[in-house]
N, C-alpha and C positions, 0 to 999 in steps of 0.2 A: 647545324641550325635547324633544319626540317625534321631531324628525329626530334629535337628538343619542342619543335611547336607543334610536330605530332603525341608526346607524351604528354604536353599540357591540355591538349583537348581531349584525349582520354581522362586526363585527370577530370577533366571539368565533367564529361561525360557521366563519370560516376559521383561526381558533386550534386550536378543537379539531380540524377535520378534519386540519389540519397533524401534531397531536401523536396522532393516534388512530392515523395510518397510520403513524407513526414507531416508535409503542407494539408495535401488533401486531408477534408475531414477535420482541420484544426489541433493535432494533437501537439507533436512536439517539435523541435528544431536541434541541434546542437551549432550553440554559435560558436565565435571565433578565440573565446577563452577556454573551447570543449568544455560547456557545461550544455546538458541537457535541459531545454527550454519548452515549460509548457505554453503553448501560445495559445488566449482566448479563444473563445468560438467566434467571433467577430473583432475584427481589428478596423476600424473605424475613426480611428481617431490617435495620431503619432506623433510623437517628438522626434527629431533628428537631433543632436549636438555636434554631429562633425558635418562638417562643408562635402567629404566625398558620399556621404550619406543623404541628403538632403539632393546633391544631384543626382545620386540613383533613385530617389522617389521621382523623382520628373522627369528623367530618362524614360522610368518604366511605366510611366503614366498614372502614378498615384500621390502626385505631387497636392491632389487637392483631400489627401487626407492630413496633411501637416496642420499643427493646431501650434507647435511650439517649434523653433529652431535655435541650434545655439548663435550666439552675437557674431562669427565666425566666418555663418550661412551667406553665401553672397550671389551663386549664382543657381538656377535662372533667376532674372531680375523680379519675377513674381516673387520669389519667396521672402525679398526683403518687407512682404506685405504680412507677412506672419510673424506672431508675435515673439520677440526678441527674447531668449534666457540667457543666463550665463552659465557656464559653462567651467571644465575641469576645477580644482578645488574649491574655487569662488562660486561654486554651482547654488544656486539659489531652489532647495530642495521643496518646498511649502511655496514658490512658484511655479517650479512644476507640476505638484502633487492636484496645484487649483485648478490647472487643465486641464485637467482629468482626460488622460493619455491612456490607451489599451496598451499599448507597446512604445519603450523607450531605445531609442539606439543609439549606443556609445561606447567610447574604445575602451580596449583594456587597462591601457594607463591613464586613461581623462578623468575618473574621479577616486575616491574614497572607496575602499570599503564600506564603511560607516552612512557614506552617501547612496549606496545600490542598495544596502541593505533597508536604507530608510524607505527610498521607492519602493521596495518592491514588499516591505509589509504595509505600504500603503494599497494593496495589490494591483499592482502594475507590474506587467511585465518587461523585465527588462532584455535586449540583445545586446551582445558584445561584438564590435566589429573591429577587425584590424589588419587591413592590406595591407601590408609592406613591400611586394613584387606582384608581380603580374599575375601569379596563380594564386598568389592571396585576394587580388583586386578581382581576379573571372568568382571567386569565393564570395569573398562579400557581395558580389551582384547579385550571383544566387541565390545566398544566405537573405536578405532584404526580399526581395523578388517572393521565394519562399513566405514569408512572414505575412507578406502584405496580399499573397493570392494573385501573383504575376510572375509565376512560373516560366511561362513561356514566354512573357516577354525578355524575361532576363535572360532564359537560353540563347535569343533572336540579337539579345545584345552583344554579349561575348563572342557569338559566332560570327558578327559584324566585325567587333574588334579582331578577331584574330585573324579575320580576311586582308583586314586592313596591313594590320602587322605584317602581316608574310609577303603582301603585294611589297610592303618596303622594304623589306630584309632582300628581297629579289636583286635591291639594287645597293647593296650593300657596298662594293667592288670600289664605288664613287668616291666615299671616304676612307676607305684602309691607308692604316699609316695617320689618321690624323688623331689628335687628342682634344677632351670636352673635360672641364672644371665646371663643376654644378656649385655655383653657390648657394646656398637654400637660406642664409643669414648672412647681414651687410656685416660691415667691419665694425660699423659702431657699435651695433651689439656682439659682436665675437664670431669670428667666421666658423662657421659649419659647412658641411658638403655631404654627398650622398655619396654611401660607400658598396660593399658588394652586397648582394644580396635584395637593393633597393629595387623597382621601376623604372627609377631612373637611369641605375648602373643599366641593365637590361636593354631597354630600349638605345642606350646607345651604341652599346654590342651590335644588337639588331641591324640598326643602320651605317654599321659600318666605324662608328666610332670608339675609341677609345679612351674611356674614364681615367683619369689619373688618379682617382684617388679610389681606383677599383681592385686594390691590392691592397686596401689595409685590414684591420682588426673586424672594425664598428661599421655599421650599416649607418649608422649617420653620426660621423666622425667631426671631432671639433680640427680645424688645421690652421696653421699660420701663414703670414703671409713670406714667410720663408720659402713655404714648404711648396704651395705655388708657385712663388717664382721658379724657385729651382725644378720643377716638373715641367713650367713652359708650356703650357697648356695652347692646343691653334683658337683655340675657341673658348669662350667664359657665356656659363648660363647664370640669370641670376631670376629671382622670382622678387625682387625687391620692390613694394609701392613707391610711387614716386614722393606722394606724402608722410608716406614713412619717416623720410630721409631731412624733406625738403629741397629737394635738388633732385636733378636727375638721375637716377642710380647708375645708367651708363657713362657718365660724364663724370662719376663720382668715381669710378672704378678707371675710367682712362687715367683722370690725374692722380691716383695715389703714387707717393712719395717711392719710387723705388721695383715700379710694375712698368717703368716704360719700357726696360727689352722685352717682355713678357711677351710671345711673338700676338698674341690676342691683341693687346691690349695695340701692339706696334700697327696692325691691321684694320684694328678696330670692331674688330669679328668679337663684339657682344650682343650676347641675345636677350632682351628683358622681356619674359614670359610672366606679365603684371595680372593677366588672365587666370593664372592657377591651371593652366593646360597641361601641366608637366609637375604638376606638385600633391595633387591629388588621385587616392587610387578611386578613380571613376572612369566614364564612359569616354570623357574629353583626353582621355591621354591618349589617346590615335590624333587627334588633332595637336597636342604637343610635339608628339615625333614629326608629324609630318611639316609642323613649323623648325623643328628643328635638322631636320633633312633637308630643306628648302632654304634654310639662312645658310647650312652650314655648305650646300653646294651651290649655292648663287641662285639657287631659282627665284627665290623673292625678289632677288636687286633684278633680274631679268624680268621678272613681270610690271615691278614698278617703275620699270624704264619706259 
């Protein structure tokens, strides 16, 4: 575990100094599709479309350059004060274009072809961002950070996180032997989970836990509720709204039809992370682990005693 979160800060190491010296001076960037990115000489003025986007501009303190955010955008609570777009194929491109944005940021798989192409012979620049683990997530800090002329704030971030991380990996010993079911999608619309390669997989490693669905194919795998039961998971994470559902997602996951041996469900050892702490590759996933380190070893019921 400490060669591995030593190799990632070198990783990072040579991330940032790549994008610091591309940054200065305004020339170019390569974002997270490896395309090389020339970035205005003043950036001024930004759209985000993904939610871990939009919290790394106010992480690094340039959340008051946002002009546009996708529909998505939810936290900090300021930015529901900026103006709403939509977002992946529904992307509303002649709404963007009217906010005249220096720089747009959005994932590799969130829109068109057809739609980058249109922004960006509107000339606008666009970044491509796409964390999927944790070296992707210290990546895209950078990468943003970089863009926006907060180099150093974003180095001051990651090196946060990854303090953070190791202080809990420290106490990893706590959970060994236990098992974690992420669900990232309720049943009504089709169960999904987070597979290897994810954050999520990651951070439970970290702390001690063990993923059951950290052995398959797909970094975010569709599964049944078969396939759950039969794995027996000690613990269920879900990220489900409670308006989503209309009911409580924890209560809705106690009673389904055929999950009462499920030792989770028998304990009641569910976590609803309604926050996005643990779903998003941003700055809050050190507060994800450490809610889910804290449920999963009694500290929380201990503090709220």
């Amino acid at each position: 575990m400490i060669r591995k979160i030593v190799s990632l800060v070198l990783c990072l190491m040579l991330c940032l100094g790549v994008f610091a010296a591309q940054a200065d001076g305004a020339a170019t960037v390569t974002d997270m599709a490896g395309r090389e990115v020339a970035l205005p000489e003043k950036v001024e003025r930004v759209i985000a479309l993904m939610p871990a986007d939009c919290e790394i501009l106010y992480a690094l303190g340039a959340g008051d350059l946002l002009v546009g955010r996708g529909e998505w955008c939810d936290y900090p609570a300021e930015v529901l004060e900026v103006e709403s777009v939509e977002s992946g194929y529904a992307l509303n491109v002649e709404q963007l274009i009217a906010l005249e944005p220096d720089v747009v940021f959005m994932t590799k798989m969130g829109q068109t072809e057809e739609q980058l192409q249109q922004i960006e012979n509107a000339g606008i620049t666009v970044v491509m961002t796409d964390g999927q683990d944790l070296a992707g997530t210290y990546e895209e800090i950078a990468l943003v950070g970089a863009v926006v002329g907060k180099t150093a704030e974003a180095e001051q971030i990651v090196s946060d996180m990854q303090a953070a991380f190791a202080s809990l990996a420290e106490n990893a010993a706590d959970l060994e032997g236990k098992t974690v079911y992420f669900e990232t999608s309720p049943l009504v619309w089709g169960l999904y989970s987070a597979g290897p390669g994810t954050f999520m997989d990651e951070i439970a490693t970290m702390i001690g836990l063990t993923n059951i669905f950290g052995d398959v194919e797909y970094a975010w795998p569709t599964v049944s509720e078969e396939q759950v039961i039969e794995r027996n998971p000690d613990f269920i994470v879900t990220i489900t709204m409670f308006d989503s559902l209309g009911e409580d997602p924890v209560a809705e996951i106690m009673n389904r039809e055929g999950w009462q041996d499920v030792t989770a469900v028998k304990n009641g050892a569910i976590l609803n992370l309604v926050g996005n702490e643990l779903s998003r590759p941003a700055p809050r996933l050190v507060e994800g682990a450490q809610a889910l380190y804290d449920f999963a070893t009694g500290a929380e019921a201990d503090r709220a005693a």
